[in-house]
C-alpha positions as CSV (number, residue, x, y, z in Angstrom):
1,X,-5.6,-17.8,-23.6
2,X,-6.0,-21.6,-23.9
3,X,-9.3,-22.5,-24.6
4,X,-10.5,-26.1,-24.9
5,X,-11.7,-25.9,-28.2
6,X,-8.5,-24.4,-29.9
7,X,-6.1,-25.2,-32.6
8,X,-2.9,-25.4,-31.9
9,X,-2.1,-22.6,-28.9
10,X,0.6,-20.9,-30.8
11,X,-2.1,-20.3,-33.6
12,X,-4.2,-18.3,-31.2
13,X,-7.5,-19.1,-30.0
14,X,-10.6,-20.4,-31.6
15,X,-13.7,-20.6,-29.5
16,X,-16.7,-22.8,-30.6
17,X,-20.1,-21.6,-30.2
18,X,-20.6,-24.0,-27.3
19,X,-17.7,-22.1,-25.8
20,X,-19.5,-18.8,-26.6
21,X,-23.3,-19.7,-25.4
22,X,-21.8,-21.1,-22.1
23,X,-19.1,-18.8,-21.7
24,X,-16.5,-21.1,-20.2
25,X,-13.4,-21.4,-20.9
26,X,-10.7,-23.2,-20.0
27,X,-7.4,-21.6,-19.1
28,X,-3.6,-22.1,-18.4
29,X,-3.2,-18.0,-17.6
30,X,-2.3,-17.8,-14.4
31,X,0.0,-21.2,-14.1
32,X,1.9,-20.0,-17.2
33,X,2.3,-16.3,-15.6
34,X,3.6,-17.9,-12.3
35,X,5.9,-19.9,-14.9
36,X,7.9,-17.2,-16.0
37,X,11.4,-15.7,-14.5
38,X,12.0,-12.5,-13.3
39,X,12.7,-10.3,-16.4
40,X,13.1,-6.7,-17.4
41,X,9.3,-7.1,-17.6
42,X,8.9,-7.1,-13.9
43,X,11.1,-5.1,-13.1
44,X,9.6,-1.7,-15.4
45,X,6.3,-3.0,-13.6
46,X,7.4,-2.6,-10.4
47,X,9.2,0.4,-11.4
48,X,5.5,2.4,-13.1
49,X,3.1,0.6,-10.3
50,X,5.3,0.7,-7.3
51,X,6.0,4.3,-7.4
52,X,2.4,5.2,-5.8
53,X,4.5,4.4,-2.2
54,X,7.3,6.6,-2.9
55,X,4.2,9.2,-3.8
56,X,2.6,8.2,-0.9
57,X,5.8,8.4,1.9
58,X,6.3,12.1,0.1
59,X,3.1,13.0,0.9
60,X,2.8,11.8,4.3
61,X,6.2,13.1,5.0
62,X,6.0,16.1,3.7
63,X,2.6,16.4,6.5
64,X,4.6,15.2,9.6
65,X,8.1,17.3,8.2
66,X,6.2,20.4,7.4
67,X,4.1,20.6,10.5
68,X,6.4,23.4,12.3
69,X,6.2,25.3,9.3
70,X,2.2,25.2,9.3
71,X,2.2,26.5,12.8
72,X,4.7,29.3,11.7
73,X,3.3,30.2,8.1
74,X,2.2,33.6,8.6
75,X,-0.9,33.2,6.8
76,X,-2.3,29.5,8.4
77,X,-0.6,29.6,11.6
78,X,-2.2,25.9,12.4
79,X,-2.1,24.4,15.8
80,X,-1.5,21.0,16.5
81,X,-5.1,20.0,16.5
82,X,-5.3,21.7,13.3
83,X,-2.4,20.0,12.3
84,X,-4.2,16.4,13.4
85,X,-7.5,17.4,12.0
86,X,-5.4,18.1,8.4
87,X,-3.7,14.7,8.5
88,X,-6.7,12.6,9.6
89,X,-8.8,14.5,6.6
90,X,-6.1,13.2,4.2
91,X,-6.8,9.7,5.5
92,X,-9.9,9.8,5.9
93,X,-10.1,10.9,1.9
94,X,-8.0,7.7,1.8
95,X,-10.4,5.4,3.5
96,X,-13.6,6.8,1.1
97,X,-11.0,6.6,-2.4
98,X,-10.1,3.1,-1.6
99,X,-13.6,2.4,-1.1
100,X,-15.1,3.5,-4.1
101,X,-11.8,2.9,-7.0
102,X,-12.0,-0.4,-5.2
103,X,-15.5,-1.1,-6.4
104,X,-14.8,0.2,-9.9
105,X,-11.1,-1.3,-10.0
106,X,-12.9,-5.0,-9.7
107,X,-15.9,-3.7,-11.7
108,X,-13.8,-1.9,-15.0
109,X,-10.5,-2.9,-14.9
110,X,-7.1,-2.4,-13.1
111,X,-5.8,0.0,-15.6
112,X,-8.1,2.0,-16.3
113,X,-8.2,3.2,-12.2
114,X,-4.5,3.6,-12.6
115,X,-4.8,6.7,-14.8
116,X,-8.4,8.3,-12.7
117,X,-6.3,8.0,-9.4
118,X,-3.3,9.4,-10.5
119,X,-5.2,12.3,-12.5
120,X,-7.0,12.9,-8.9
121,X,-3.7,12.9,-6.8
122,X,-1.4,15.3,-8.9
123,X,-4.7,17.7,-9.0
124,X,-5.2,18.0,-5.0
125,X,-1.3,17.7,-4.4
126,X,-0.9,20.8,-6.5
127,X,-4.3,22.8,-5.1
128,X,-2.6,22.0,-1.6
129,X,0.3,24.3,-2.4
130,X,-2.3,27.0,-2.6
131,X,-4.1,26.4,0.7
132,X,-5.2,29.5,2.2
133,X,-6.6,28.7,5.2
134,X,-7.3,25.3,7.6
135,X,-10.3,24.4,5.5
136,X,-9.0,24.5,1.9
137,X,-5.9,22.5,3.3
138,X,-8.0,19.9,4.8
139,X,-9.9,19.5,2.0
140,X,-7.0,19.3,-0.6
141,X,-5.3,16.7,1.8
142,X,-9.4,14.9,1.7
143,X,-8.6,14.7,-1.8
144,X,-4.7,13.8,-2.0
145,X,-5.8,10.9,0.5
146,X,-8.5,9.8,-1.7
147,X,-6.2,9.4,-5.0
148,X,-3.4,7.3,-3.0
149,X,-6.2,5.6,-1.2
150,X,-7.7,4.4,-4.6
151,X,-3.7,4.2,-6.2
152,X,-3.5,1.2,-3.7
153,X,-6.5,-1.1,-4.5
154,X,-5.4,-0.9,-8.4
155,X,-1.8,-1.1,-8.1
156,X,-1.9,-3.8,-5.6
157,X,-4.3,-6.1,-7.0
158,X,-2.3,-5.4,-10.1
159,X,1.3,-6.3,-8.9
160,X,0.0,-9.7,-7.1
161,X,-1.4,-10.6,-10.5
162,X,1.3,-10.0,-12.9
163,X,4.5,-11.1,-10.6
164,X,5.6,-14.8,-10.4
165,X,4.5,-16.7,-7.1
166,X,7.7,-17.1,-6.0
167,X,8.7,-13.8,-5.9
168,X,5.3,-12.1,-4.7
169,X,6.0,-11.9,-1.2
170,X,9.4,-10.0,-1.4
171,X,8.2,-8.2,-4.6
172,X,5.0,-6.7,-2.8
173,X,7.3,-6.0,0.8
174,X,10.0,-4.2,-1.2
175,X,7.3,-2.2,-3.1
176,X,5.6,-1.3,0.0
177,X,8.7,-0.5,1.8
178,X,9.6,2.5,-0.8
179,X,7.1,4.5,0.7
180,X,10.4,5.2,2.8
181,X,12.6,6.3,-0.8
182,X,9.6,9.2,-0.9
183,X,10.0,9.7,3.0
184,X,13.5,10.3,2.4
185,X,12.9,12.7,-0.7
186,X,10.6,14.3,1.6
187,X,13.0,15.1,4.3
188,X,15.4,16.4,1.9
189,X,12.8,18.8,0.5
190,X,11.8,19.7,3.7
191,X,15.5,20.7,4.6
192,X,16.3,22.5,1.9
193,X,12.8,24.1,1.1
194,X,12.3,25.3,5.0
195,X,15.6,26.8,5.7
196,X,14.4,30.7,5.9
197,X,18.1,32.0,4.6
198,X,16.6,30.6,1.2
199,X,12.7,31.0,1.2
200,X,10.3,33.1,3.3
201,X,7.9,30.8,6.1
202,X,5.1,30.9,3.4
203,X,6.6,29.9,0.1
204,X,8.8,26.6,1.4
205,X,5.9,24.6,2.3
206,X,4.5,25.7,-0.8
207,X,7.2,24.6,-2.7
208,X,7.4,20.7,-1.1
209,X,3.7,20.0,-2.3
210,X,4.4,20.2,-5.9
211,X,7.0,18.3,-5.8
212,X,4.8,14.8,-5.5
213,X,2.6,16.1,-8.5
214,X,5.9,16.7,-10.2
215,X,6.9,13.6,-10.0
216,X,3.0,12.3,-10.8
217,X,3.7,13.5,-13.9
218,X,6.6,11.6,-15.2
219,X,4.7,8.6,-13.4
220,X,1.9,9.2,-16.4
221,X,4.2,8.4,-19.0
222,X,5.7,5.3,-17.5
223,X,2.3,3.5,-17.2
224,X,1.0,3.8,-20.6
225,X,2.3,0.9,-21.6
226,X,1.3,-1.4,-18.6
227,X,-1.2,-4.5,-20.4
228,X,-4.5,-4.8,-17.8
229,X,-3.9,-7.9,-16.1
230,X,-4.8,-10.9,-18.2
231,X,-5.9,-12.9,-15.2
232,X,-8.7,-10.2,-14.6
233,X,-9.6,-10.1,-18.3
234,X,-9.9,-13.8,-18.5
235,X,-13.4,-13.7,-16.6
236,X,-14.8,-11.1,-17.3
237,X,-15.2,-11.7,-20.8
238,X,-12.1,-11.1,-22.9
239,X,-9.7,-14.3,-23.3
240,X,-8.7,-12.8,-27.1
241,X,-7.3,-10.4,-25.2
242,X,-5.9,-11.8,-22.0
243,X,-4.0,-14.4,-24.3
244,X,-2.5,-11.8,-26.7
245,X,-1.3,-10.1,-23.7
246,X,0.2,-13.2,-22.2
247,X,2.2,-14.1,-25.8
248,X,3.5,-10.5,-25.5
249,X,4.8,-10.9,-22.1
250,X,6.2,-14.6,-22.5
251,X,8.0,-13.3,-25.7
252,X,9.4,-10.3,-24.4
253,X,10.8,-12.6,-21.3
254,X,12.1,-15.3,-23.0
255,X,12.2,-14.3,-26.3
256,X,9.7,-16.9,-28.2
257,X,6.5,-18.2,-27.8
258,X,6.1,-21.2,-25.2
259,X,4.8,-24.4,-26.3
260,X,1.6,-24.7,-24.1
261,X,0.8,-28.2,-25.6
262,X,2.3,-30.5,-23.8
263,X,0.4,-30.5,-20.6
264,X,3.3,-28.4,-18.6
265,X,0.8,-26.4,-17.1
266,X,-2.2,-26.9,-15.1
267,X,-5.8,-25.3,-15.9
268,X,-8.4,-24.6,-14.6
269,X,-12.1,-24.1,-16.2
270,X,-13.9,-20.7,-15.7
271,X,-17.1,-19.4,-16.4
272,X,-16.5,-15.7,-17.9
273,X,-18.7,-12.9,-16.0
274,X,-19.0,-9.2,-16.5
275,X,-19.3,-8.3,-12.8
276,X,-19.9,-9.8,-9.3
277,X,-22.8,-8.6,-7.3
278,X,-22.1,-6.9,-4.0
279,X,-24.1,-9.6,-2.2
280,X,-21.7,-12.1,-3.6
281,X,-19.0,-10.4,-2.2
282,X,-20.4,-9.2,1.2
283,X,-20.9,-13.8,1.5
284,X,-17.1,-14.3,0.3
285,X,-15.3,-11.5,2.8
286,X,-17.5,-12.9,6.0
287,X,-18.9,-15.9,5.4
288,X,-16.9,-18.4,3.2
289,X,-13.7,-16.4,4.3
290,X,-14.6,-15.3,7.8
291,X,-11.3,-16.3,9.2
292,X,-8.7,-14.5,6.6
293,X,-11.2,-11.5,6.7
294,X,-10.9,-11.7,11.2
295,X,-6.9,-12.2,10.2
296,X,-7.0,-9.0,7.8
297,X,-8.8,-6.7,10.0
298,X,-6.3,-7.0,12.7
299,X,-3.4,-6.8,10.8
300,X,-4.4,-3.9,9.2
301,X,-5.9,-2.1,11.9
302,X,-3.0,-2.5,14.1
303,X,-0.6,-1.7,12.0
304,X,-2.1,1.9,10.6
305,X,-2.7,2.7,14.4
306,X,1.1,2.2,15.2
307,X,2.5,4.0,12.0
308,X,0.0,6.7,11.3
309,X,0.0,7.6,15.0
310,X,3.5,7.8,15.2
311,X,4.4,9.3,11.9
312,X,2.1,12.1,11.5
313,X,3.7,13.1,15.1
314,X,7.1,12.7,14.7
315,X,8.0,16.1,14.1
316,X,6.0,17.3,16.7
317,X,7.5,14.8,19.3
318,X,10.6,16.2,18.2
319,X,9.9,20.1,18.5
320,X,8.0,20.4,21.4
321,X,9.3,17.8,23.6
322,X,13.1,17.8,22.2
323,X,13.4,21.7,21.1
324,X,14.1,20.7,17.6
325,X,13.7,23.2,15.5
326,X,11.2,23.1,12.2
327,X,14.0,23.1,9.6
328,X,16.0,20.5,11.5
329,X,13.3,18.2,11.9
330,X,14.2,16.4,7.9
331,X,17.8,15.4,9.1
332,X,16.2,13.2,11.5
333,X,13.4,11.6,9.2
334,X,16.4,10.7,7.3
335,X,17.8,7.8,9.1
336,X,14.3,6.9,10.2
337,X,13.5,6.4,7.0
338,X,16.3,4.3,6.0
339,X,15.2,1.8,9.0
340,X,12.1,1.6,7.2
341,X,13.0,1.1,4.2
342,X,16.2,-1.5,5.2
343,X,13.1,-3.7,6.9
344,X,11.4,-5.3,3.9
345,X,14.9,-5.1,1.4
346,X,16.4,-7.4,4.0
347,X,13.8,-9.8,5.7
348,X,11.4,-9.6,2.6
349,X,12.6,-12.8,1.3
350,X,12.2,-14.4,4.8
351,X,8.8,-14.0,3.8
352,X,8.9,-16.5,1.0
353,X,11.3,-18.6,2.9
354,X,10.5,-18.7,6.5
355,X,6.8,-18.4,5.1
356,X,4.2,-15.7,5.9
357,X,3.1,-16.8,9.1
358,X,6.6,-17.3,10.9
359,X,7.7,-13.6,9.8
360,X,4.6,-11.7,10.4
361,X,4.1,-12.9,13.8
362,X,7.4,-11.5,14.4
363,X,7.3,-8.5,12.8
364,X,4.4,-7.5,14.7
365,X,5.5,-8.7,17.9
366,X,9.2,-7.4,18.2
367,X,7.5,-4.4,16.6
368,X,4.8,-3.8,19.8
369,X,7.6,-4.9,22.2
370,X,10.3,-2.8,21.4
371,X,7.7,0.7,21.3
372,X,6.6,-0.5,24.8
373,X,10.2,-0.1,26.3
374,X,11.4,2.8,24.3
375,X,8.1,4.6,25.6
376,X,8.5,3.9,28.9
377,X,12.3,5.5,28.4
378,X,11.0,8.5,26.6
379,X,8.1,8.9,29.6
380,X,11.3,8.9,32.2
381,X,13.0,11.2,30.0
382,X,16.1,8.8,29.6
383,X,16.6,9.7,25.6
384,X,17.8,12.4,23.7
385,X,16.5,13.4,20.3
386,X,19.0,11.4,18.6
387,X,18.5,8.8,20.9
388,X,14.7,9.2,19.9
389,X,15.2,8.6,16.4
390,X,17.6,5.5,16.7
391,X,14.8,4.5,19.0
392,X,12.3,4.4,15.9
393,X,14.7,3.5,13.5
394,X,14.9,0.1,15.3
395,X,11.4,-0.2,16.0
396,X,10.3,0.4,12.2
397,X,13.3,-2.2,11.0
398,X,10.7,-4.6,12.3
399,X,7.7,-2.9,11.7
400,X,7.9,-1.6,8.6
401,X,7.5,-5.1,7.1
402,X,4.7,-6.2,9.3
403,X,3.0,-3.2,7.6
404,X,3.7,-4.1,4.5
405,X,2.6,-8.3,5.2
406,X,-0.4,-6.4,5.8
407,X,-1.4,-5.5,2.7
408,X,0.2,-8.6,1.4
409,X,-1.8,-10.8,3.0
410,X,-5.4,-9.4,2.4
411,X,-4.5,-8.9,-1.5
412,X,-3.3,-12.3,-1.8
413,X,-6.0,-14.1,0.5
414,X,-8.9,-13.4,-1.6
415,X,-10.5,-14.7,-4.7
416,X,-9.6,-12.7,-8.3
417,X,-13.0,-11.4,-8.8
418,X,-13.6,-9.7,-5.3
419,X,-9.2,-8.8,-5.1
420,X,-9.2,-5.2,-5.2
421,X,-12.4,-4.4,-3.6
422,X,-11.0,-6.4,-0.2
423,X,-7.7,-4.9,0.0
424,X,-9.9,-1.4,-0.1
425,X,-12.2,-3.1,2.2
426,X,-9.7,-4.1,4.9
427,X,-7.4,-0.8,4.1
428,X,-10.5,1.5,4.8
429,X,-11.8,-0.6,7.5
430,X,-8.1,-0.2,9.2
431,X,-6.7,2.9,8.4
432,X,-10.4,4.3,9.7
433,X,-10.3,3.0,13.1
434,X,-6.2,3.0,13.5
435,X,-4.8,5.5,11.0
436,X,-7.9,8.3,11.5
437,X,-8.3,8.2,15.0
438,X,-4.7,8.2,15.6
439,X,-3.0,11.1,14.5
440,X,-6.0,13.0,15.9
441,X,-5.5,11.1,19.6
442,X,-1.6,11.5,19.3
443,X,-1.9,15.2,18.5
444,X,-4.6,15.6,21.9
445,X,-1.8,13.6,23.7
446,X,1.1,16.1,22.6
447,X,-0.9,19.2,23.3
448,X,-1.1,18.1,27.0
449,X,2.7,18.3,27.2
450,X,2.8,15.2,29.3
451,X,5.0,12.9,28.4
452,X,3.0,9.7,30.2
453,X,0.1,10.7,28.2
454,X,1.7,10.4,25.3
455,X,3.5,6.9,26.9
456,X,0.0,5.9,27.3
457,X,-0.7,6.4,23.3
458,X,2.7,4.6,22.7
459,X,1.4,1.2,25.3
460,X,-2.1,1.1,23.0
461,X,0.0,1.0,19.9
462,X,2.7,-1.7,21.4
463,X,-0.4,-3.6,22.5
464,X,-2.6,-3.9,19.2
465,X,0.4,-4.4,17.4
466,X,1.1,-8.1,19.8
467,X,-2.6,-8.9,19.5
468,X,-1.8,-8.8,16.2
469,X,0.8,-11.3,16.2
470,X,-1.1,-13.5,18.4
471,X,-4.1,-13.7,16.0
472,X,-1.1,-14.2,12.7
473,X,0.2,-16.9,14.2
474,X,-2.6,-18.5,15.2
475,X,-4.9,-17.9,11.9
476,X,-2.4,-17.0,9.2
477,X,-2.8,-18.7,5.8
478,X,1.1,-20.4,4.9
479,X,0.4,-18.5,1.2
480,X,4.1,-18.6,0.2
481,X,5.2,-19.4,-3.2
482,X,1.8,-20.8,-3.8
483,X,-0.7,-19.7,-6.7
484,X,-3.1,-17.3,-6.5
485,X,-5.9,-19.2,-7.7
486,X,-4.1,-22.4,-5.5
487,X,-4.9,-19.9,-1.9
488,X,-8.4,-19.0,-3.3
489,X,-10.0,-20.3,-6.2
490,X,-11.7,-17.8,-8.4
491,X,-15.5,-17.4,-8.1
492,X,-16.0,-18.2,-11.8
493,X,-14.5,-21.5,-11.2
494,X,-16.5,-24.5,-12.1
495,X,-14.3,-27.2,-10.2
């Protein structure tokens, strides 16, 4: 780290007394992180951090995939309410993780949460697999939910921090959108692992759960060499450290230390602090940044509503109202998943381009239109199960990203020191009145056998989803290809 009394910056950094007493530095950080090109760096970032969604779409695949063979397993023999109840535990555990490894990812540091959350997940995942009645499964999937829940404050805040600016929006979409590689992974699991001329109706379901902490496991090993992010260490109390880390990374990029001495890059003065008190924060989120918070809330709220709803149902949509049977219901999650995941891979640069608030406004609203008219056509009874599921896979093309802006924008809206702590706010806040509620409703709906009640559940997602895009397009911050620090200055600055 630069500091304004230094020698020479390649010699490393001196800090005066003055510098000490006051604790203010001055810093090129972030400007010289933004600096950099994409390099094998980012890329084996992405790769260790970015794997939490392919975790996560396993796990909440494996929920909607496995749901026939709950209701068949001989010793839980769940019903759909106990199949909603299950999968609004495992988001509720996700609302209360995010919560609290949001607090202590702000409070301790980003990497530290990474290895507490993961440690948490692979645990419950594997206890799941052992579930021997409605309870114990709910309360596995309470804890499951709370590990992802607190994976996605960490790893966010993290990946916004370390990636240049003009790659963030893409970078953060495409991350987010392989949540759909896991949902894939799940539906192949589920095929092969529920198919009763290999394994018995208690043992395949079994099986499917330890595959995510399988696969937790290797995800250890690739994040022990992750560096905390500088930009984080830089206030609260450690330049040594953030600038060592930022040498490494420049030299492993371009191969050589980078001449900060001529003025190239802009910086920006800081006082250093070792925490920032809730009351400070509870000011920033609704008073100094009422808008993006009022912008962040729908987006969020709307968009786990629609996906959460609809997902944790799918299968059931499939079996009860289309006769598909429980071990079929993978090689339709297949090409679902593939519209997902194609959504953010090929607009996700629009995003950069186009800018934030052209794209999400119509992500959300093509999104909420299209799952008005295909319900009304599955109400009439006009679609078959395939035409169901090219239905959806149309539908999420569009949606998928608008998810994903979600979480984009409120971890890129908000200042450094308060970062992690409002993407857990605005994720817990959303997924608990659109993501719990929903699978719980949707599972009611299905239960009826009525196809208009379940049209009716479709019209409330289409409709949250366009009040969504109304309030993007209207309130939206343009935050493409622009600094962090540049959309919301730090709290410890003193300019």
């Amino acid at each position: 780290m630069e500091l304004q009394q230094s020698r020479a910056l390649n010699d490393g950094p001196v800090v005066s007394a003055a510098a000490v007493t006051d604790r203010i530095v001055e810093t090129s950080i972030p400007a010289r992180l933004d600096a950099l090109p994409w390099s094998g760096f980012h890329t084996r970032v992405v790769l260790a951090l970015g794997i939490t969604w392919i975790l996560d779409g396993l796990e909440v695949t494996l929920a909607g995939a496995l749901s026939g063979a709950l209701k068949q397993s001989p010793t839980l023999l769940f019903s759909n309410l106990d199949l909603g109840i299950a999968n609004s535990a495992y988001l509720g555990g996700a609302v209360l993780g995010a919560l609290g490894f949001g607090w202590l990812t702000d409070r301790i540091g980003r990497k530290k949460l990474f290895f507490i959350t993961l440690a948490l997940y692979l645990t419950a995942t594997a206890a799941t697999a052992l579930s021997w009645n409605i309870e114990s499964y709910a309360l596995f999937r309470f804890l499951t939910g709370a590990g992802i829940g607190g994976e996605y404050t960490a790893i966010n805040s993290t990946i916004q921090e370390l990636v240049p600016a003009r790659y963030r929006g893409w970078t953060d979409l495409v991350i987010n959108g392989s949540f759909w590689i896991g949902a894939a992974m799940g539906a192949v699991a589920a095929i092969v692992l529920l198919d009763p001329a290999l394994l018995g109706p208690d043992l395949g379901w079994r099986l499917a759960y330890l595959i995510g902490a399988t696969i937790g496991l290797v995800v250890l090993l690739m994040r022990m060499w992750i560096p905390e992010s500088p930009r984080w260490l830089m206030i609260h109390g450690r330049p040594d450290q953030a600038h060592k880390i930022v040498d490494d990374i420049q030299r492993s990029v371009i191969g050589h230390d980078q001449d900060t001495s001529d003025g190239r890059f802009a910086k920006m003065r800081l006082k250093m602090r070792d925490h920032t008190p809730i009351r400070e924060v509870v000011h920033t989120l609704f008073v100094t940044y009422r808008q993006r918070s009022l912008v962040g809330l729908v987006l969020m709220v709307a968009q786990a509503f629609f996906y959460n709803a609809i997902f944790f149902t799918f299968a059931l949509v499939l079996t009860d109202f289309y006769g598909i049977s429980a071990d079929h219901v993978g090689w339709y999650l297949l090409p679902f998943a593939a519209g997902n995941f194609l959504g953010p891979l090929l607009l996700g640069r629009l995003f950069d381009t186009l800018g934030r608030r052209t794209m999400i406004t119509l992500t959300y609203g093509v999104s909420g239109v299209l799952l008005a008219v295909s319900g009304y056509l599955f109400s009439i009874g006009a679609l078959s199960a395939q035409g169901q599921t090219i239905a959806w896979m149309v539908i999420f093309f569009f949606a998928s990203p608008a998810a994903s802006a979600a979480y984009l924008t409120v971890s890129e809206t908000f200042p450094l020191e308060i970062r992690a702590l409002a993407i857990a706010v605005f994720y817990a806040v959303g997924t608990g009145i659109g993501g719990v509620i929903g699978p719980a409703l949707f599972g009611a709906l299905i239960d009826t056998g009525s196809r208009s009640s379940v049209f009716a559940g479709y019209l409330l997602g289409a409709f949250l989803m366009i009040v969504a895009a109304i309030v993007a397009w209207r309130y939206a911050i343009s935050a493409e290809r622009k600094s962090l620090e540049e959309i919301a200055r730090p709290l410890a600055s003193m300019e």
